[in-house]
KOLFI-941366 format. One record per residue: x, y, z of N, C-alpha, C, CB in turn. Coordinates in steps of 0.02 Angstrom, whole numbers, plus 32768, in hexadecimal, padded with zeros to 4 digits. Glycine has a CB too. Layout:
REM KOLFI-941366
XYZXYZXYZXYZ...
REM end
This chain:
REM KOLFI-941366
802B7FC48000800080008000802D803E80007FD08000803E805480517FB88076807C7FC7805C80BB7F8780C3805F7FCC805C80FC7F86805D81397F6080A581517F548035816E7F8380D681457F0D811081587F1B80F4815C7EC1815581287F4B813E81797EBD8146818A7E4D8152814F7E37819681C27E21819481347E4781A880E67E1181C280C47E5581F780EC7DBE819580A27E4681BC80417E6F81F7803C7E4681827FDC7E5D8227804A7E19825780527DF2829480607DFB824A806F7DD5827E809B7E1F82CD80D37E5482D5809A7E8B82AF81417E8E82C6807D7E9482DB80497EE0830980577EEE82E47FFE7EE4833A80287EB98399801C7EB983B180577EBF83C37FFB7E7183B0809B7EB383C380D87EB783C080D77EFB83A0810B7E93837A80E07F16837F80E57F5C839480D47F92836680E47F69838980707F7283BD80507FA8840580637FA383BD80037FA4842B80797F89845480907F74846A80CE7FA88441809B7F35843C80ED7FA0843D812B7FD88440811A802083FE81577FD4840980FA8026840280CF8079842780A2808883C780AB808C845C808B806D84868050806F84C48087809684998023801584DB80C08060850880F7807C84FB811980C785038130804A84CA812880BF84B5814F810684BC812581328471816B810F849A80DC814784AD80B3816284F580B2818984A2808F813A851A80A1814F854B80A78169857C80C98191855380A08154855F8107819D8569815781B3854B815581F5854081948181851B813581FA84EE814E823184F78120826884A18152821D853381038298854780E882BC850D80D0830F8580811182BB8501810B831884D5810F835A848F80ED834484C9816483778478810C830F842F80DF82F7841E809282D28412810882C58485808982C58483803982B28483800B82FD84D28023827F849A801983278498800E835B84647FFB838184AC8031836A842D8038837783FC8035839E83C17FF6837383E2808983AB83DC7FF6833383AD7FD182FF83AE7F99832083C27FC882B083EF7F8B832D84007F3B833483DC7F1C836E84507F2D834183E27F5383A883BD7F5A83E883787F5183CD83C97FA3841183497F7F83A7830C7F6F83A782ED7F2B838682F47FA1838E831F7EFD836983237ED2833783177E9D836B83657ED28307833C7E9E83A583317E6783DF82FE7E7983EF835C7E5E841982EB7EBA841982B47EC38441827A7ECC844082BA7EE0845982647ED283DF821D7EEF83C982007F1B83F781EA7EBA83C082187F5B840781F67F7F843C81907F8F840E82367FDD844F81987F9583CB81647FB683AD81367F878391817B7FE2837E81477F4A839F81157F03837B80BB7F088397813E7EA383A580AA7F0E835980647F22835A80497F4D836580497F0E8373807B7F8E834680667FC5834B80787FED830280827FE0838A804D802582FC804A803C82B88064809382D57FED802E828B80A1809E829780CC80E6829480B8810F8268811280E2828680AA8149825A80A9817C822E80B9819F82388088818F821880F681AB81F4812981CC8203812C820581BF8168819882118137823F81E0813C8286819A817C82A881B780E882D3819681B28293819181E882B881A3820882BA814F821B828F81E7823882DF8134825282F6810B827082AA80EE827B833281218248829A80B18236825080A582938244806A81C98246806B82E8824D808E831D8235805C833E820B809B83548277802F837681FC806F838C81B880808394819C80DF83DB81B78058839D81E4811683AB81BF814D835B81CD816383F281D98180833681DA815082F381D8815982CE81A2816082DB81F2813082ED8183812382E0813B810C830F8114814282F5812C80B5833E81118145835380E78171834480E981AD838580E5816F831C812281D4830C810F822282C580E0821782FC8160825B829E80EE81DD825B80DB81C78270807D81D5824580FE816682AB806681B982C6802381C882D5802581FA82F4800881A882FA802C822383088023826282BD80208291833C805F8275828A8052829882518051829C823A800282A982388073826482298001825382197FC2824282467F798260821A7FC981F982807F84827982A07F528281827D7F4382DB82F77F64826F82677F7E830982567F7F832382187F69833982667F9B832181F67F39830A81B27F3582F081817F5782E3819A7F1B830681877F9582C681627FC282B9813E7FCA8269818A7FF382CE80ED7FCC826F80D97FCB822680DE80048212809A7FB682158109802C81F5811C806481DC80FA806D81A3815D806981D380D180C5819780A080DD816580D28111816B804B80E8817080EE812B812E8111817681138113818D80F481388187810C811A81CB81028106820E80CB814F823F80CF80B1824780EE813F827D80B4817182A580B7815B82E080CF819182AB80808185830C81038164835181088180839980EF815A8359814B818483778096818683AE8074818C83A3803181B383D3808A815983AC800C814E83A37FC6819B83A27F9F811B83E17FAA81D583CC7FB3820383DB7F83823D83BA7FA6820984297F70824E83937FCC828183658005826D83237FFA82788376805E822D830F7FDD824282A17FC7825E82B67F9881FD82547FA98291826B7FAC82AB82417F6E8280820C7F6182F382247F768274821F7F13824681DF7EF2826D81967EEE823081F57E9D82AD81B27F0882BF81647EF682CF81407F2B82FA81597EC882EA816B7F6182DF81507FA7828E813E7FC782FF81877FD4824C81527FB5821281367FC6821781087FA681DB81537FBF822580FF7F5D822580A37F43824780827F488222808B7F0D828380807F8282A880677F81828480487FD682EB808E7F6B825880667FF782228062803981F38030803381F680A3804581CD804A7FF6818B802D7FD781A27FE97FC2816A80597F9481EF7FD87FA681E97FA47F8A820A7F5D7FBB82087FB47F4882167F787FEF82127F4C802881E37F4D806482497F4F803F81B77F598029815D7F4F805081407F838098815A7EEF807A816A7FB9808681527FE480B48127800980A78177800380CA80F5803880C480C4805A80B780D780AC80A88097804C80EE80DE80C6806A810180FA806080CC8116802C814E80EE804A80D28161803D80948198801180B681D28003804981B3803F80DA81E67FF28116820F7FD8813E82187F92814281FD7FFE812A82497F65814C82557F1E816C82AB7F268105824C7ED48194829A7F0381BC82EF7F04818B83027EDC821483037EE0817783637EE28151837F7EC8810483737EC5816983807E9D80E383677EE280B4834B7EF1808983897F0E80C483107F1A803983937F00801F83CE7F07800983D27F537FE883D87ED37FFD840A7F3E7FE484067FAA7FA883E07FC77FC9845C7FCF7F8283DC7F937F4083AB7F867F6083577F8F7F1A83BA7F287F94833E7F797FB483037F7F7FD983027FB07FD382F27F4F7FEE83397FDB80188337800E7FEE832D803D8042836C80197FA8834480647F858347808C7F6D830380737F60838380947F5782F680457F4E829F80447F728271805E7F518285800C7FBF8262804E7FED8250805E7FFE824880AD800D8270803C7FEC828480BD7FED827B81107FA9826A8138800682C381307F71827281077F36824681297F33820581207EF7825881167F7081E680FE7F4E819C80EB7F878185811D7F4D8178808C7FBE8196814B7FF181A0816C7FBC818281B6801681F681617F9381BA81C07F7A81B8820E7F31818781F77F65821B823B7F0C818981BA7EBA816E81C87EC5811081E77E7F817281627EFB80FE81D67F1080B181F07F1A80B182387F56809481CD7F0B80E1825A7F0280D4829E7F5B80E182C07EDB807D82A77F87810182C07FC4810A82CB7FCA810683167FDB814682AD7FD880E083357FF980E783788027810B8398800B80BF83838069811A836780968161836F80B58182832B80DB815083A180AB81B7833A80AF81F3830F810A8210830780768233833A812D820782D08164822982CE8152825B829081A481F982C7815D829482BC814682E78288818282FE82798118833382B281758340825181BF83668247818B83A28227820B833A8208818683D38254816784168247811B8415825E816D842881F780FB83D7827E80C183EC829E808383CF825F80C6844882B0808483D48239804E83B581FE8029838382228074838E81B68042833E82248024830A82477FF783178285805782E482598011832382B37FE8832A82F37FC5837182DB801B832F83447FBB839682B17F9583B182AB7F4783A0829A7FB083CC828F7F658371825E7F2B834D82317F0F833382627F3A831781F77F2982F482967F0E82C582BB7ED882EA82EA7F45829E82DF7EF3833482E97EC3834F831E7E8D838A83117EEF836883547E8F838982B57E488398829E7E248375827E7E4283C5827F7E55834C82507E2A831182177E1982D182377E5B82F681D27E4482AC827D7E3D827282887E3D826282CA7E648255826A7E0882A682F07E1382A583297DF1825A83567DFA82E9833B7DB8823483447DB181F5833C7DEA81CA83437D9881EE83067E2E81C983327E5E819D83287E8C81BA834E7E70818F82E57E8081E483847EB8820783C87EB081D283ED7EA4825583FA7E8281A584037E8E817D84447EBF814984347E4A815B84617EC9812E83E57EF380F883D37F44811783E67EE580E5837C7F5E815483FE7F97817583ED7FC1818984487F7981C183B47FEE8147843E8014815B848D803B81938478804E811B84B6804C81B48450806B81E6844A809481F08408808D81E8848080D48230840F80F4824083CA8127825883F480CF8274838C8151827A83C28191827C83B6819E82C1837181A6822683A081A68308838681A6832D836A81FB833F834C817F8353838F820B834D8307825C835582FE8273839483068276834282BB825383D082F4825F840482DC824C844482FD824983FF82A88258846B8302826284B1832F821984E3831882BC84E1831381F184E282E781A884DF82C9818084C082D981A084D282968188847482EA814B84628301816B845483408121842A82DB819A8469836E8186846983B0816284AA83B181C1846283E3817A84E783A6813B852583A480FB851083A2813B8552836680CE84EA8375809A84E38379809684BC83AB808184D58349809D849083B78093845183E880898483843480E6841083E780C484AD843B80A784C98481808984FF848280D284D284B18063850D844B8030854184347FF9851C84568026855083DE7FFE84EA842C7FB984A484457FB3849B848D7FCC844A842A7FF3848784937FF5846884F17FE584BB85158067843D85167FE284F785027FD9851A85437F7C8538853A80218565854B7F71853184E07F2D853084F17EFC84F485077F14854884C07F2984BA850E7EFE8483852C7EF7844D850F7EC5849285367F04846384C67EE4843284847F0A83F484747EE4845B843A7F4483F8848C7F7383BB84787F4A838484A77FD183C7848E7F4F8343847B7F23831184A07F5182D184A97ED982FE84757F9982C7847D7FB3829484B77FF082B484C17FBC823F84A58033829284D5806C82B684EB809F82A184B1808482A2853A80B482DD84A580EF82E6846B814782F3848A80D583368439815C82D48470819F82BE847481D2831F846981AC8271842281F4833B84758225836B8466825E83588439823E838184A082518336840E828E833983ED82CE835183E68285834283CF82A883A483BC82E083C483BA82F783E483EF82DE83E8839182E383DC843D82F483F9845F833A83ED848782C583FC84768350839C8470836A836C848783BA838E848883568329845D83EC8378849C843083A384A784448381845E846C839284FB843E832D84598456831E84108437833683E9845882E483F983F8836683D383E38358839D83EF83B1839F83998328839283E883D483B483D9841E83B5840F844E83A783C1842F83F38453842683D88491843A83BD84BA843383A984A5844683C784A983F0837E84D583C5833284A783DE82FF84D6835C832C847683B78304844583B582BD843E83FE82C583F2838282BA842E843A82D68420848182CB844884A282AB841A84A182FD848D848E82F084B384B182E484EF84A382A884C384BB831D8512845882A385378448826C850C8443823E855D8411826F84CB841D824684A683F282068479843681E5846683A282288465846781E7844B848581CC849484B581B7840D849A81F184D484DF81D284FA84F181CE851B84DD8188850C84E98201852B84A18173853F848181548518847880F6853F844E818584E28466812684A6844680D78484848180C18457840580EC847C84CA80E3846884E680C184848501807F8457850380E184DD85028095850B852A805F850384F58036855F85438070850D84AD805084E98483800E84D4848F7FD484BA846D8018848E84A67FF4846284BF7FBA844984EF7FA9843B84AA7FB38474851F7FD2847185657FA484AC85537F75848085B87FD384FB85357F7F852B852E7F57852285047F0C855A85127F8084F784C47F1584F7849C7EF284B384A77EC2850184637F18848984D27EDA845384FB7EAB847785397E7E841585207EE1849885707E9D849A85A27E7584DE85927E5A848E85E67E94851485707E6B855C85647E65856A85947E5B8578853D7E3D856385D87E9B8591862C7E9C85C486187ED2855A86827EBC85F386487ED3861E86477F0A85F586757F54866D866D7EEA8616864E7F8B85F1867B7FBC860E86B27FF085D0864F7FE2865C86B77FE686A586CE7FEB8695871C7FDF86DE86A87FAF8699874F7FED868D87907FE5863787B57FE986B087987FA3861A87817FE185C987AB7FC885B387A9802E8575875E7F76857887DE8026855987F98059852587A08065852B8852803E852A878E80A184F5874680AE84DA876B80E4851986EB80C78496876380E58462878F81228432873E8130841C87ED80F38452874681798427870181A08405870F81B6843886D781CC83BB870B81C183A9872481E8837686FF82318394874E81C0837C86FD8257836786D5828783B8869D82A6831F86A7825E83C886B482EB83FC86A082F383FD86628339842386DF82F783D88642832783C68613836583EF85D4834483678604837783DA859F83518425855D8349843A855C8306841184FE835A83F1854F82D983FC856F8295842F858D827183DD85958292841B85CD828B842A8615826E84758610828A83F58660828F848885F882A884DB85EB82CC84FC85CE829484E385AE831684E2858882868502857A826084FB8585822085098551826984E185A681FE84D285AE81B7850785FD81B1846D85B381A4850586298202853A865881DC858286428206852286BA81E5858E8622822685D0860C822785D685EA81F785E585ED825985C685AF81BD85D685AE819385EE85CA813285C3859981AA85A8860A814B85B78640811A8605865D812D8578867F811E86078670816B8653868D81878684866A817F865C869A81CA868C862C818386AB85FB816F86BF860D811F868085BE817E86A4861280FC86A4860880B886BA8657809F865685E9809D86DC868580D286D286C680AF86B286F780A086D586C58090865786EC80B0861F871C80A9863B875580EB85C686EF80B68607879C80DF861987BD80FA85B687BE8112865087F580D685B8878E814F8584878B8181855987C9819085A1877881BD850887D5818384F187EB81A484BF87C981CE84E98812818B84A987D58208846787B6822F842C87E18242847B879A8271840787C2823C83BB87EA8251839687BA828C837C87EF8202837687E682B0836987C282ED832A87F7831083B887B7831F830787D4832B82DA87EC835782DD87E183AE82A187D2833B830087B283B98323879883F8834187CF84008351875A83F8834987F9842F83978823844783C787FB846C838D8865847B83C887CA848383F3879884B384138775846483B9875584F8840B8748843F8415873A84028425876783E183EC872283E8841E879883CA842F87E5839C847887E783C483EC883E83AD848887E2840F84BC87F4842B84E187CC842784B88806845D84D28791842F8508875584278535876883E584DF8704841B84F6877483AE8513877C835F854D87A0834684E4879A833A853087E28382857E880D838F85AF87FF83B4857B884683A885AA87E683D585E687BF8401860D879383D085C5878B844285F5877283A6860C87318374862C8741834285D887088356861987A08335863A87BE8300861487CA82C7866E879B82ED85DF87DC82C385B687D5829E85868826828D8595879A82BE85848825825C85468870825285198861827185238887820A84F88888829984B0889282A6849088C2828C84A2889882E0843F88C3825B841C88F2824883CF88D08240843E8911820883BA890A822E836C88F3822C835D88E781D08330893F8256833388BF81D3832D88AD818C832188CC815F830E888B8181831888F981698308893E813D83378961812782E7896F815D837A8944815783AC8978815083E9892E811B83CD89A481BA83CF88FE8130840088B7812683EF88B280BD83CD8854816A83AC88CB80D3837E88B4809083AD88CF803F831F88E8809683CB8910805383E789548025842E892A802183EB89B68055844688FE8045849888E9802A848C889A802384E588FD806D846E88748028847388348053847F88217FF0841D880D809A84AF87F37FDD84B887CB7FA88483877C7FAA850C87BF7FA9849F87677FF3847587197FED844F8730803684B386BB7FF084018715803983E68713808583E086D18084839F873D809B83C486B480C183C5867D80E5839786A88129841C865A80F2834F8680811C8325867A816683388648817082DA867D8171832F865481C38341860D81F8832386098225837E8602821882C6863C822682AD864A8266827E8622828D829586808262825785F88260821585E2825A81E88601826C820B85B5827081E7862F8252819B867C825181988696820D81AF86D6828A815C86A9820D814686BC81C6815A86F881CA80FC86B681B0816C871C81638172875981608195876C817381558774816B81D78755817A8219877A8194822C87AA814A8263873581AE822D878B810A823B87AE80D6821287C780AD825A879680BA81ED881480AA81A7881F808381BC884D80468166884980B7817C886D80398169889F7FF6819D88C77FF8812288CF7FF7819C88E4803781BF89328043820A891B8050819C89668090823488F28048827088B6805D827888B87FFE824B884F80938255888B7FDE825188787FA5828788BB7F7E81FC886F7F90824F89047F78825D89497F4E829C89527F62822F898E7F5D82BB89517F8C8305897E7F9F832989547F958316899F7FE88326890C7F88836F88C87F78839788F67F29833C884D7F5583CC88C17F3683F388C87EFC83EE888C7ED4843988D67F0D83D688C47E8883D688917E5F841588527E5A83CD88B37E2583EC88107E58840A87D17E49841287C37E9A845587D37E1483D987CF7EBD83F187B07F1783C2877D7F2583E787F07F6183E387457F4683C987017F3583A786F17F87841186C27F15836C86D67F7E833F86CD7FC0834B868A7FD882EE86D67FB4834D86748011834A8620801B8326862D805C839D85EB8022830285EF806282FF85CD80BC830385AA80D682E185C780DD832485AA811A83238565813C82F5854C816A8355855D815A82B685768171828B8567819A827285288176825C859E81AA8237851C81BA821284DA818F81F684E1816881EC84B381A381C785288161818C853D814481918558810C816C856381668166856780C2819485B48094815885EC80A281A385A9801E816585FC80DD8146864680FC81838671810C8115863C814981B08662811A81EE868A8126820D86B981038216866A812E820B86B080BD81FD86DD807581C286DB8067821E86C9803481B58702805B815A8726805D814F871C800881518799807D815986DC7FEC815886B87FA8811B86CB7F93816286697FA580D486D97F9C809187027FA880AE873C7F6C80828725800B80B987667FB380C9879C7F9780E787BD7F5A80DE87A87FB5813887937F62816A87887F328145878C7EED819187427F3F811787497EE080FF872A7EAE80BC87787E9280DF86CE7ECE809C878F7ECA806787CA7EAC80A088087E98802287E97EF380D188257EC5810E884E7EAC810D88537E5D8154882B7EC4813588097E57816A88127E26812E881E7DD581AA87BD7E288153883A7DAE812A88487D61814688037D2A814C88A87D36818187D67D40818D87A07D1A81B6876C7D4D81B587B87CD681A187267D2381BC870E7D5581CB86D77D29819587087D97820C869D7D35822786787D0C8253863F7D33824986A27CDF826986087D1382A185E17D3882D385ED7D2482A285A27D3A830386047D42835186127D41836985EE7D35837386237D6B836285B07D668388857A7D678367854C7D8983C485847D7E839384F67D82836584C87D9D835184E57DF1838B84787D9A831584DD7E18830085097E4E830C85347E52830785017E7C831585637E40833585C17E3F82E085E07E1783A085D57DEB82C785F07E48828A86277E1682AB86897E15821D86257E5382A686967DE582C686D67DDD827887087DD2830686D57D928274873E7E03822A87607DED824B879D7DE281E487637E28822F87C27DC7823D88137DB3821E882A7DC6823F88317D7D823288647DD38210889A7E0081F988D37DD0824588B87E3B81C389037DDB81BC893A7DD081DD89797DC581A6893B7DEA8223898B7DEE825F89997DE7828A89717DC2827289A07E1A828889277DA3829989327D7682E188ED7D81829F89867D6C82E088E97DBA831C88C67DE782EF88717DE9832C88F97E4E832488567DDE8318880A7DED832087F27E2A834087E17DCA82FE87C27E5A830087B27E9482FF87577E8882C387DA7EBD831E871C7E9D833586EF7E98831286B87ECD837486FF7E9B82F586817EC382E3865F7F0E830186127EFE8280865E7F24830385FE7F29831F85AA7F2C82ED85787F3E8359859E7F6682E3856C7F0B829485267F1F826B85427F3D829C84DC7F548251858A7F328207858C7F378214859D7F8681D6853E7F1E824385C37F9E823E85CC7FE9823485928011820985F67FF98236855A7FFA822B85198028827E851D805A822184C07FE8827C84E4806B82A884CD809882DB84B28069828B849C80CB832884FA80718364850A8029837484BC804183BB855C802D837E84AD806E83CB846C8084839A8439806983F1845880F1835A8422805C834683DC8051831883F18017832283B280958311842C800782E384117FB6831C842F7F94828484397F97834F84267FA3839284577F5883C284387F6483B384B77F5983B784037FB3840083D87FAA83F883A07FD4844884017FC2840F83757FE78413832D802183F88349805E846A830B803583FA8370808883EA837D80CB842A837580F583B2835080E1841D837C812C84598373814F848F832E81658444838C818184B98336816884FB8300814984EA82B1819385758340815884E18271815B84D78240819484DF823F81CF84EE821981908520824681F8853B825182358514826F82588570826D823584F582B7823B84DF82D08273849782CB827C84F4830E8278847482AF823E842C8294825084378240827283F6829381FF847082268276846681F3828A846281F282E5849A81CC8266847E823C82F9846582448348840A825D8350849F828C836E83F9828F831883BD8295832883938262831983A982C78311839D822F82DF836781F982CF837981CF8311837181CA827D83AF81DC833C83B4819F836D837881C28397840A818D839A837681F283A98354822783EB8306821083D38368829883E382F4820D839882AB81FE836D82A081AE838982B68204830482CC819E837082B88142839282C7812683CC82D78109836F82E2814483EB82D68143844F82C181628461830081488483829181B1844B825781C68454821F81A58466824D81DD842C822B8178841781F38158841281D6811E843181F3814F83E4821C80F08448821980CB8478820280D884B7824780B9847B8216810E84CC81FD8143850C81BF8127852581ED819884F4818C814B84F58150815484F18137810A84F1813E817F84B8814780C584DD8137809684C4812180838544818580678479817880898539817E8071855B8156808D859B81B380698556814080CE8599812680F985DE80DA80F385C3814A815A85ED80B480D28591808D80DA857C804F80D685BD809480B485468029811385BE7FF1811985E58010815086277FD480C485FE804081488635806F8174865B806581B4866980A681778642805A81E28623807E8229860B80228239860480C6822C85AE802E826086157FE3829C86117FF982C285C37FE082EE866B7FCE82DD858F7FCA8303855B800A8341857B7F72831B854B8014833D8532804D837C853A809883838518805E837E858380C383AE852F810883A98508812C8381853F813183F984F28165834D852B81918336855281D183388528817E82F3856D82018358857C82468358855D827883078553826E838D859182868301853782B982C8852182E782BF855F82E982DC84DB82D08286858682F4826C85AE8348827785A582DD822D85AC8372828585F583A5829185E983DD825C85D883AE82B2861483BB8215860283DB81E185E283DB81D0859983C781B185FE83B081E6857383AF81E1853383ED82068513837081F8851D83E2825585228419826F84FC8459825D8520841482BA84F3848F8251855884BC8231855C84C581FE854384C5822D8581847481C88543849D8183852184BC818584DE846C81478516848981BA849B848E81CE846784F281E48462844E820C846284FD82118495852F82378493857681FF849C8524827284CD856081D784C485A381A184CD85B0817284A785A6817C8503856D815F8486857481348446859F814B8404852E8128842F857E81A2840485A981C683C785E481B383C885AE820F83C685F781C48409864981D4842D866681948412865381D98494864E815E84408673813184238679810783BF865F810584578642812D83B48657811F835D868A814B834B8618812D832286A28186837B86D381B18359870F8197837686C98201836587178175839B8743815983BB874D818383F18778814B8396873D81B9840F874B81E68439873881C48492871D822A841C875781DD84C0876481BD84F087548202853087B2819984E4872981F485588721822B858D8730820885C586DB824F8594874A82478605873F823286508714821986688741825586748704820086A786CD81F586CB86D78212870986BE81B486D08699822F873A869E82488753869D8209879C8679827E873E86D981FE87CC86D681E9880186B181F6882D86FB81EB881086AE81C28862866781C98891868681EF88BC863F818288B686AA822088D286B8825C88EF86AE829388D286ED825F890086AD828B8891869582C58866865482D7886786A182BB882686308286885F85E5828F885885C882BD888785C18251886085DF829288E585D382AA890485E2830B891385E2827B89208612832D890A862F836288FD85FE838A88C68676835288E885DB836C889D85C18392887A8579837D888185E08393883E855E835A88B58530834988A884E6831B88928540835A88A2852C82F4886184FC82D4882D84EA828B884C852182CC87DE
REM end
């Protein structure tokens, strides 16, 4: 029972998931673990997370766990068609094609939860949304979820403080492995990805305006700095705005960032950071991206009523013209630059957050009936165990703290 393009791409994909695999040390580990213990036997997963190759591989591990895994993607322009048939064709339940309309995307994730899902792995909030207008009937089947992303924890404790959240959701990204690897290297890293490997410009001298400087936004302009850009940041935080200056960094308001900035990069997860009145004062040929989850972050709306022509530049590159006369540049449609313009972030470091996702998930299995509705933070034994497992795939070696220490400090 699968919705994918070609049963065809398989071998491509296995191909992909065979690599990552191999990368992802802490989650082969834990596979092997769930392989003995079936923590999930007789229970049904739906899962919407950014449907390429280590995506796919926690979806196995999952499954190795005994889990009947249903998957989708949570974002029309981030599947790989050949990594879902490479899912589908070892009989997993997969509903996911690149490009796919928003009418097929909201399908895709209803045919995910209407099978009765017992736990929920999200990435931006979609899922437990649906479950809790379209399928509210099918909440009592659900010990809980497991949220990835810094967007849909926002909503989630939007939910939990007006009341509405109805079982208990996992913190993902809140986790020490997942928030300040995957944020900070894994978005740092994959976005220049695919701003580099889309426009193939140099990024060495031109003005880069980040804006939103939380784990994100850290790493996407230490790696612009890295590379030579001459950093600006925008921020609404003043504690964050200050750090930015401390780090060495411009601080201005976007209005003021908008008149020099060569490449932007949102990193906020809030709408409308980049609008109409942003748009008029750029310099012609200035290229838009985002790394949020959402494409509200460039006000693409707007952009699209603005401009008087509009065309493809290049493969994902939409180029619109302006009224003044100046060309303005976007990268896949304002989606999410690092996974619809390139791989996403580098195995290693999703292989600590897909670990944090599947001992989440175990969590919940295991405390099932326990936890009252609501947000829960990721146990601390989780993220140390995550952290020593890394360690030792790197070969790296730490102290321990003696039982005079403990005592001395406490612990």
């Amino acid at each position: 029972m699968s919705l994918i393009k070609d049963i065809a791409l398989a071998q491509s994909g296995e191909m992909k998931i065979k690599w990552v695999e191999r990368h992802m040390p802490v989650l082969r580990g834990i596979g092997e673990e769930f392989k003995a213990s079936k923590p999930f036997a007789g229970l049904k997963v739906a899962l919407s997370v950014h449907l390429e190759a280590k995506t796919a591989y926690l979806c196995r591990v999952m499954e190795m766990g005994g889990a009947e895994m249903y998957v989708t993607g949570s974002n029309p322009l981030s599947t790989q068609d050949d990594v879902a048939a490479a899912l589908a064709s070892g009989g997993m339940n997969v509903f996911a094609r690149y490009g796919c309309s928003m009418e097929e995307y909201e399908e895709s994730l209803c045919r995910v939860l209407e099978v009765g899902s017992n736990i929920i792995i999200d990435d931006g909030g979609d899922l437990v949304h649906l479950m809790h207008t379209k399928y509210i009937n099918l909440i009592p089947d659900v010990i809980g979820g497991c949220e990835e992303t810094t967007t849909g924890i926002h909503r989630l404790r939007a939910m939990a403080k007006a009341g509405t959240l109805r079982f208990p959701m996992v913190m993902v990204n809140d986790a020490d492995c997942k928030h300040m690897f995957d944020n900070r290297y894994g978005t740092g890293q994959s976005v220049w990805d695919g701003i580099m490997r889309t426009t193939n410009l140099i990024v060495a001298g031109k003005y880069v305006v980040v804006s939103g400087y939380g784990w994100c936004g850290k790493g996407v302009a230490l790696r612009a700095k890295g590379m030579g850009a001459k950093v600006v940041v925008t921020e609404t935080d003043p504690v964050r705005a200050l750090e930015a200056v401390m780090d060495g960094y411009e601080v201005m308001p976007m209005s003021e960032a908008a008149r020099i900035g060569d490449i932007f990069c949102t990193v906020t997860g809030c709408s409308d950071v980049i609008t109409a009145e942003h748009f008029e004062s750029m310099k012609d040929g200035a290229i838009l991206s985002n790394a949020g989850h959402f494409d509200v972050e460039v006000d693409m709306a707007g952009l699209n009523e603005l401009a008087v022509d509009k065309y493809e530049a290049r493969h994902n590159i939409q180029a619109y013209v302006l009224p003044n006369g100046k060309t303005l540049f976007t990268i896949a449609e304002g989606r999410l630059v690092n996974l619809a313009a390139a791989d996403g972030h580098p195995a290693e470091i999703m292989d600590m957050s897909f670990a944090i996702q599947a001992m989440g998930a175990k969590y919940l299995v295991d405390h099932k009936g326990e936890m009252a509705p609501g947000v829960i933070s990721v146990p601390r034994e989780i993220d140390e165990m995550v952290a020593r497992i890394k360690l030792e795939s790197m070969n790296v070696q730490i102290d321990t703290l003696t039982e005079e220490q403990k005592e001395y400090l406490g612990v």
